[in-house]
N, C-alpha and C positions, 0 to 999 in steps of 0.2 A: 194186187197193188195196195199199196198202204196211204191210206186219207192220211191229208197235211194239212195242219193246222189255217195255209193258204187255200185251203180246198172248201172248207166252208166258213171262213170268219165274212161278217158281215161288215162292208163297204159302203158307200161313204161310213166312215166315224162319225156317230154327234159327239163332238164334246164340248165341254163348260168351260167357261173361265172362272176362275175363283172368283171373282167379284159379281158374277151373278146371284141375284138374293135368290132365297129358298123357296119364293113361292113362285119366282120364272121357271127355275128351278123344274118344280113341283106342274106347271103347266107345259112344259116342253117335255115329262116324261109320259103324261099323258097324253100328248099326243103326239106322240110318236112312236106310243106303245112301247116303252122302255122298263125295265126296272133300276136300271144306274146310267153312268156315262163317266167318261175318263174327264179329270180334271187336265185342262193342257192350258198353259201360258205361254205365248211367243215359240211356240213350235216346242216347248217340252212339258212333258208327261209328268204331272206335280203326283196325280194321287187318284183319288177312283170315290164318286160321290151315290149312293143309291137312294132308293125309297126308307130303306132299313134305318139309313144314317139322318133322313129330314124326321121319320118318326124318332129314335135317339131323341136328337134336340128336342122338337117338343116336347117330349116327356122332360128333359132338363127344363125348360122354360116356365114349364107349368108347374113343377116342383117349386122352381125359384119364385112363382109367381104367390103359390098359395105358401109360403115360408114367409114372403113380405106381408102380404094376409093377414097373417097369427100375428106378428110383429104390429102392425097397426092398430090392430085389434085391443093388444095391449095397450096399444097408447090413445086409444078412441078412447074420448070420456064415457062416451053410453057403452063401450063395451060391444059393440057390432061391428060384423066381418060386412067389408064389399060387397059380399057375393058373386056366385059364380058369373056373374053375368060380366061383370068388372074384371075377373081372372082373368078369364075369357077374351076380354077387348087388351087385357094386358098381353097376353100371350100373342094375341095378334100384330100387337102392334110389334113386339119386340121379332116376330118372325119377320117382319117387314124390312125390320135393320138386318137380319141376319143373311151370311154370304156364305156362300159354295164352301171358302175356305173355313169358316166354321165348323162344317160338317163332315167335309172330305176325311176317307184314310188312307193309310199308307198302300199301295196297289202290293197287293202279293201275289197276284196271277200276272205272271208278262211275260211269254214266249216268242221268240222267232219265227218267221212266218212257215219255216220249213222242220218244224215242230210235229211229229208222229200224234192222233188224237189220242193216242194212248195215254200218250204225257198231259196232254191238255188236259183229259178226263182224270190223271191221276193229281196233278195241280189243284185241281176243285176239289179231289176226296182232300187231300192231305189239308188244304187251308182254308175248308168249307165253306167255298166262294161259288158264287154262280156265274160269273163270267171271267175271261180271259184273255188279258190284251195282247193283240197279236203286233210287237213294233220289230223296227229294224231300225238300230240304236237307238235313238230317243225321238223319231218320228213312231206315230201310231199310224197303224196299217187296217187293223182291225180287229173284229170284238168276237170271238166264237163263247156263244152264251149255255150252258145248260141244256135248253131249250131244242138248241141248233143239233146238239147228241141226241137228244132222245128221238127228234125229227128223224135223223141218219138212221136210227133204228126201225122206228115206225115204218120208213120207208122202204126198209131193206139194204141201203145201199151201205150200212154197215159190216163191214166182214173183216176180220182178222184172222189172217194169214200167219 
C-alpha cells in the first residue's frame, strides 16, 4: 500500500494572517513547536512564513539599523556611534511594526491530499523546503513536514512497493 500524502499531513493547520507582527508570530511557533506556518487570508493560501524567514529580516533590520548608525555618526559633532545598545532597541522596535507579510515567501511545496510521499519527499529535495502544504484548491488541508518522513521511517511504517 502506498502512503498518501492524506496519510500523514498534520490537522488542524495553524496558519497566520499576514497582518500578524513577527513577534506573535515568533511566539505562536514556539509554542506550538512549529518551524513555519501557511500564510492564509479570508480562506486563501497567500504564501508560507517560517523561523528562517523572521531570522532573514532581522538580519535586514539590523543591517539597516547600523547603516543609519555610520550615517549619524557622521553627522554627530563629537563623532560617536549610539551604540549597540540603541541598535538594539532600534531593531526591536522596528520588528514590532513588522508583519507576517513582510516576511512571507512564495509557497513552492503544495500538493493534493492524494499525493504519493514519494512526491512529497521529492518536492522538499527539488525546492529544499521542509514542509509541504497539503490543499485541495485553495483550502489548506494540511502540512506533512520533514519531520513527519523521517518519523515514517524511524518507525517502520515506511515501505515502498
Amino acid at each position: 500500500m502506498t502512503l498518501l500524502a492524506r496519510d500523514v499531513m498534520k490537522t488542524p493547520v495553524i496558519a497566520v494572517d499576514p497582518e500578524t507582527s513577527l513577534v506573535e508570530l515568533e511566539r505562536l511557533l514556539l509554542r506550538h513547536r512549529m518551524g513555519g506556518a501557511p500564510v492564509v487570508h479570508g480562506g486563501k493560501l497567500l504564501g508560507m512564513v517560517s523561523r528562517s524567514d523572521i531570522v532573514r529580516v532581522l538580519g535586514v533590520e539590523q543591517s539597516m539599523a547600523e547603516v543609519e548608525d555610520s550615517a549619524f555618526s557622521r553627522q554627530a559633532h563629537d563623532g560617536q556611534r549610539r551604540g549597540v545598545e540603541a541598535i538594539g532597541e532600534q531593531v526591536g522596535q522596528r520588528m514590532q511594526k513588522l508583519r507576517v507579510r513582510h516576511a512571507m515567501t512564495v509557497v513552492r511545496g503544495q500538493l493534493g491530499p492524494d499525493a504519493p510521499l514519494q512526491q512529497v519527499a521529492a518536492l522538499m529535495v527539488e525546492h529544499q523546503i521542509h514542509r509541504v502544504i497539503v490543499t485541495e484548491g485553495e483550502k489548506v488541508l494540511g502540512i506533512v513536514s520533514r519531520i513527519d518522513l523521517v518519523r515514517l521511517i524511524a518507525d517502520g511504517r515506511f515501505v515502498q512497493r
